[in-house]
C-alpha positions in Angstrom: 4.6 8.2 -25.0 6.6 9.9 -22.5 6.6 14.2 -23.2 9.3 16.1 -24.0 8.5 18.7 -21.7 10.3 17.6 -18.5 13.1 15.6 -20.1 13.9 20.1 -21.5 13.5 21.5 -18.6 15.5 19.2 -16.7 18.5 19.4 -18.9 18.5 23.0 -18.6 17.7 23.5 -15.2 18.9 20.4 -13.1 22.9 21.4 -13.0 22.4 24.9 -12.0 19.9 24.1 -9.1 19.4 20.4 -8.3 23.1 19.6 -8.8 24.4 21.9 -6.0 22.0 20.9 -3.7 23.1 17.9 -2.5 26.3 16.2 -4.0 29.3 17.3 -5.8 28.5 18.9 -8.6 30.4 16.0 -10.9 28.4 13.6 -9.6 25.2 14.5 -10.9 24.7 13.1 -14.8 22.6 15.1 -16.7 21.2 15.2 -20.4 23.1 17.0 -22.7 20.8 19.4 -24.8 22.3 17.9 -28.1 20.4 14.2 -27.0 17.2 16.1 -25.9 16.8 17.7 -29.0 17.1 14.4 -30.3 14.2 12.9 -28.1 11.9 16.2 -29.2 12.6 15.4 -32.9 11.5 11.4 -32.0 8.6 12.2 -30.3 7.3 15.6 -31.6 5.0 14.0 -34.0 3.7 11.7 -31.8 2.3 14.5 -29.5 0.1 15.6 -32.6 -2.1 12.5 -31.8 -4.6 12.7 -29.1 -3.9 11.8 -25.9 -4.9 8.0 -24.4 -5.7 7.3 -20.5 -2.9 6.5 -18.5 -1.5 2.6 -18.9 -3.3 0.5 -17.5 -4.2 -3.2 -17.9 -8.2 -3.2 -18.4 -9.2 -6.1 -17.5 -7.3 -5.3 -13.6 -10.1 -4.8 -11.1 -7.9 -3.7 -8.3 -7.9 0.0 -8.7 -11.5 -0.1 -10.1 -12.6 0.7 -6.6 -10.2 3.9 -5.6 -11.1 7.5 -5.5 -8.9 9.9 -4.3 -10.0 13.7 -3.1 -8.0 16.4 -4.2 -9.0 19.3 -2.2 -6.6 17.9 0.5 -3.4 16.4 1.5 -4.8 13.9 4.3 -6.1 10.5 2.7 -9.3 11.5 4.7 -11.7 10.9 2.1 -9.8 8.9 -0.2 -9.4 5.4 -0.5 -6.2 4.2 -2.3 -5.5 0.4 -2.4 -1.7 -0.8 -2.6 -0.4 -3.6 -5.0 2.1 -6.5 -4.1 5.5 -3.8 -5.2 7.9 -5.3 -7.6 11.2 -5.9 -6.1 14.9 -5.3 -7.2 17.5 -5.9 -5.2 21.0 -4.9 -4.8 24.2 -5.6 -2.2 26.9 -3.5 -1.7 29.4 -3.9 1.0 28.1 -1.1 3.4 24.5 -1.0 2.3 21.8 -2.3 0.1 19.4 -0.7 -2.3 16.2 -2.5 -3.5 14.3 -0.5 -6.3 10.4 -1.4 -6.0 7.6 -0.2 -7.9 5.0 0.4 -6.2 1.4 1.4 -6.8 -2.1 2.4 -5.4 -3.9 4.1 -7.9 -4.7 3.0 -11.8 -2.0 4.3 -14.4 0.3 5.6 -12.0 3.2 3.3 -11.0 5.9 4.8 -9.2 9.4 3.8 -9.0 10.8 3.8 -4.9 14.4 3.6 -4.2 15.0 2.2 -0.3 18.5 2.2 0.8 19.3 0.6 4.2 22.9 0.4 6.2 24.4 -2.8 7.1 25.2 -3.8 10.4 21.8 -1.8 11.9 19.0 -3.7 13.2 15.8 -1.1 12.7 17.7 2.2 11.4 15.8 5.2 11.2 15.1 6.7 7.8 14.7 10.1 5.9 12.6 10.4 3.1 14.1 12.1 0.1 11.3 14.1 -2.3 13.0 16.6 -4.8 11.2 19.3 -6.5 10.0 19.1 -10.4 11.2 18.1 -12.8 14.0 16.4 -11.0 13.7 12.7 -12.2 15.4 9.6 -9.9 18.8 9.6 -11.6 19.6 11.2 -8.4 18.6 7.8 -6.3 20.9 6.2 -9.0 24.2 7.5 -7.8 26.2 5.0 -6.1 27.9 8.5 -4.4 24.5 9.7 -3.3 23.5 6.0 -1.8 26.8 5.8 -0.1 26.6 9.3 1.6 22.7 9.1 2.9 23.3 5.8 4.2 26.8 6.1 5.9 26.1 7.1 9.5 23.4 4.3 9.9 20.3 5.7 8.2 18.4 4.6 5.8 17.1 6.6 2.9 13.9 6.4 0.5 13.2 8.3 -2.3 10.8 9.2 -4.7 9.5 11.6 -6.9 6.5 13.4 -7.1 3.1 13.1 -9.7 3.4 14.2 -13.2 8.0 14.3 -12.8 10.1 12.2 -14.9 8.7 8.8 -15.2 5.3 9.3 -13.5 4.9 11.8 -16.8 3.1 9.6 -19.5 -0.3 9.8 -22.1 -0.9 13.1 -21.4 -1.3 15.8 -23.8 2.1 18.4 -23.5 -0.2 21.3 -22.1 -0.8 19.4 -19.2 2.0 19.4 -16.8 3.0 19.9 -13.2 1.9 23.7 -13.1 -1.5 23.0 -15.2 -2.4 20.0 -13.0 -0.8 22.0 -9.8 -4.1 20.2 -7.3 -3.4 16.7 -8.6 0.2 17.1 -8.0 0.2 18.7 -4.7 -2.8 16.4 -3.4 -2.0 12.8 -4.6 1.8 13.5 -4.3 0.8 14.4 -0.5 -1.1 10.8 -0.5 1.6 9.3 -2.1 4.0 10.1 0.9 2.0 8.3 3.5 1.2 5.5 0.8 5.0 5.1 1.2 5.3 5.7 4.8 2.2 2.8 5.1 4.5 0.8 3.0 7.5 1.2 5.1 6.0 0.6 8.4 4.8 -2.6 7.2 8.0 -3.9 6.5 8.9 -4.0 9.7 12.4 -3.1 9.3 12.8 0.3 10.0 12.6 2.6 13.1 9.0 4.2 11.9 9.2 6.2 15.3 12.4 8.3 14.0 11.8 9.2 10.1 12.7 12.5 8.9 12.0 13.9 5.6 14.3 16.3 3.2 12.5 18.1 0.9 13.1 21.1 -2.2 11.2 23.2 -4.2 7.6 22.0 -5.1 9.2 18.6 -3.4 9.1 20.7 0.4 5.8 22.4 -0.1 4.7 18.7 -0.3 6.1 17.6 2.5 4.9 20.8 4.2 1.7 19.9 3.6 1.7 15.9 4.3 3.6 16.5 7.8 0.5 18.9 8.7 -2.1 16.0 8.6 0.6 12.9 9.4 2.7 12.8 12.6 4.9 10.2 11.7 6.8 12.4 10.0 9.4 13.4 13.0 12.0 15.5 11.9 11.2 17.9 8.3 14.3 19.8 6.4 12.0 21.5 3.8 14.2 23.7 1.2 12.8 26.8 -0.7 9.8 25.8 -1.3 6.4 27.1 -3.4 3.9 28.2 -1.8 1.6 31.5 -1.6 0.1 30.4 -5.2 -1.9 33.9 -5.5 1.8 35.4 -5.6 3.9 32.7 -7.1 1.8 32.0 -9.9 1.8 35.3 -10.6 5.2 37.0 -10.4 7.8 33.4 -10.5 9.5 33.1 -13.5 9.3 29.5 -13.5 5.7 29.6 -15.1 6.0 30.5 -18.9 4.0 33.5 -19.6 2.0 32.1 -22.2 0.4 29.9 -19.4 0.1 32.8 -16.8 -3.3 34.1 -17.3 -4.9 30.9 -17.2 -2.9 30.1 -13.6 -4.4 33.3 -12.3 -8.2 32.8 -13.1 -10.2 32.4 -10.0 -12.0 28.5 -10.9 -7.7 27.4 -10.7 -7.3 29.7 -7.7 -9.7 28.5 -6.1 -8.7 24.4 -6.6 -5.5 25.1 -5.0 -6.3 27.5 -2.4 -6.7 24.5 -0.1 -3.1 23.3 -0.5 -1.2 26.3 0.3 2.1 25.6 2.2 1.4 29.0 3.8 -1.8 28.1 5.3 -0.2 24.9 6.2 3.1 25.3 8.1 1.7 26.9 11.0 0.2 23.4 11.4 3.4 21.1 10.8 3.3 18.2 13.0 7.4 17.0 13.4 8.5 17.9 16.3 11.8 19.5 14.3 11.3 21.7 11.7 14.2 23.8 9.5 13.2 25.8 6.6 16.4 26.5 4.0 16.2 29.3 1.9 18.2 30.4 -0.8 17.4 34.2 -0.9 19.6 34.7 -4.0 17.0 32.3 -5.8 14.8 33.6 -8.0 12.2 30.7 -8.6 10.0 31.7 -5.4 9.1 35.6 -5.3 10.9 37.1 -2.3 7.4 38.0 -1.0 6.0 34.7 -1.6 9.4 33.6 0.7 8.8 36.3 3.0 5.3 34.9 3.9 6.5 31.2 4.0 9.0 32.6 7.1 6.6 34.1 8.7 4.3 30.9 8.9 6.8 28.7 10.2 5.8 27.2 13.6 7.6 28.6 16.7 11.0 27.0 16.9 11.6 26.6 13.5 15.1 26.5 12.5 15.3 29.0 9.6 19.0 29.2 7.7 19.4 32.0 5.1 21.9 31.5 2.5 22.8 35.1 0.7 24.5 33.8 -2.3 25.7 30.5 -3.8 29.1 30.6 -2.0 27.1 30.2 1.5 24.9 27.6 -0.2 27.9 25.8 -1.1 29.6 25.9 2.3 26.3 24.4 4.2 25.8 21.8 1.5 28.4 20.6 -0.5 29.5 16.5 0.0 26.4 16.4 2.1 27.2 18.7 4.8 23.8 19.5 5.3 23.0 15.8 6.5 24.3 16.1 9.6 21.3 18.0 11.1 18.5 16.0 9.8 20.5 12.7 10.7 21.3 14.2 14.6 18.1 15.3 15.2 16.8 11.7 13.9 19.4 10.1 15.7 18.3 12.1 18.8 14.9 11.0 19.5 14.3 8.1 21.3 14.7 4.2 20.7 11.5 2.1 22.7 13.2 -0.8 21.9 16.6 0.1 23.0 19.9 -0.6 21.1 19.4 -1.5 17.2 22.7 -2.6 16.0 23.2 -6.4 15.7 
């Protein structure tokens, strides 16, 4: 049974941050809080029984084999195993959009939205990884497909462990905060899972891929481009990171959960996937680091120390207030950076348009 706890959040939360960040603001759909009340009253007596082990089909073998270690974002150490993805496709004019499911450890399917541009051979491609709880509605939008794939790039996206529908048979206490190492680590596996994926295809230029990140979404991809060089070109966008201070003093963690987020045994987990400790050793060759300082959801020192451990040529772009934010992002201004610095590195096998 799917938990409530997202599916709230979201409603209240997406529109004001996650629907400014990328497209028009009437193009992101949202739940109303009338039909998530709804879905609390369906399922809250449901999450009075105990919790069962993620889905999974016992009698599969495949995944008996996997183990995965936490305590960092490289896949050093862990050994995930992929599964034939299920495949949907879809053809539009200008662009197609295939939604696979993919997977590569047990219980854990996730659902991966590839969007490619017609008329080029082997396009480059930018990853897309929001921050919790934003769910894939996003990679839904015929708008937001359109735009990320108009000036012949491809896009993938995704979302990260524990968000929207990777959230199942888990008791409502544990969440993306509670289970912060899992999510950090595997989410980091997860994105070169999918860029393993992707370069076996064979279809896309894996020499120019780029990766737009937000929230707890960029301290991921903060992490997984410090131990994966494929990554070429990173926009990471206010993200978490100095967990001592941002556990602490963000309002985003309810107080009721607070105390138990600054104990030293969860310190401790998580004090090996810091995006502070990690910038400095960022791997794509260009880097830019939004911040919204008018944002509240990282602590202004916690932001403070994630500009100062930004490698040396980082572009950093400050945005005072929402009216800034609005003039560097609105109909997917902010694109045109990540796509000309994609756009900019070079081709070893010359032209790609057919």
């Amino acid at each position: 049974m799917l938990s409530a706890r997202p599916l709230f959040m979201s409603s209240l939360r997406v529109w004001g941050k996650y629907g400014a960040n990328f497209l028009p603001f009437k193009f992101i759909r949202l739940l109303t809080l009338g039909s998530t009340l709804l879905f609390l009253a369906q399922t809250s007596a449901a999450q009075l029984a105990p919790a069962t082990p993620p889905l999974a089909d016992p009698t599969d073998s495949h995944f008996k084999g996997v183990h995965e270690d936490w305590t960092t974002p490289a896949l050093t150490g862990s050994n995930l195993m992929p599964a034939m993805p299920l495949e949907f496709f879809n053809d539009y004019p200008r662009y197609t959009m295939e939604l696979l499911r993919v997977q590569w450890r047990m219980g854990d399917p996730i659902d991966l939205y590839v969007m490619k541009p017609k008329g080029i051979k082997k396009p480059p491609v930018i990853l897309y990884l929001y921050g919790y709880p934003t769910d894939t509605d996003i990679f839904k939008n015929d708008d937001f497909e359109q735009l990320v794939t108009k000036n012949g790039v491809a896009a993938v996206g995704f979302v990260s462990a524990l968000t929207g529908h990777r959230y199942h048979d888990r008791p409502m206490k544990q969440w993306f905060l509670s289970e912060l190492q899992e999510c950090l680590a595997t989410s980091a596996h997860d994105v070169q899972m999918v860029l393993n994926y992707l370069d076996a295809r064979g279809d896309l230029d894996m020499n120019r891929v780029g990766m737009f990140a937000q929230g707890s979404g960029a301290s991921i991809a903060i992490l997984t481009s410090a131990v994966d060089p494929r990554i070429k070109v990173l926009e990471a966008m206010d993200p978490w990171g100095d967990w001592p201070t941002w556990l602490s003093t963000s309002p985003f963690v309810p107080e009721a959960e607070r105390p138990e987020y600054g104990k030293s045994e969860f310190q401790k987990k998580i004090s090996t996937l810091d995006p502070v400790d990690w910038l400095p050793k960022v791997q794509a060759k260009k880097i830019r680091l939004d911040d919204e300082l008018f944002d509240t959801i990282t602590p202004a020192a916690a932001r403070e120390k994630l500009r100062a451990a930004v490698p040396t040529g980082t572009n950093v772009m400050l945005y005072k207030n929402m009216e800034e934010f609005k003039a560097a992002f609105q109909d997917g201004k902010n694109l045109e950076w990540i796509q000309h610095e994609l756009q900019s590195l070079p081709v070893p096998d010359g032209p790609t348009r057919k």
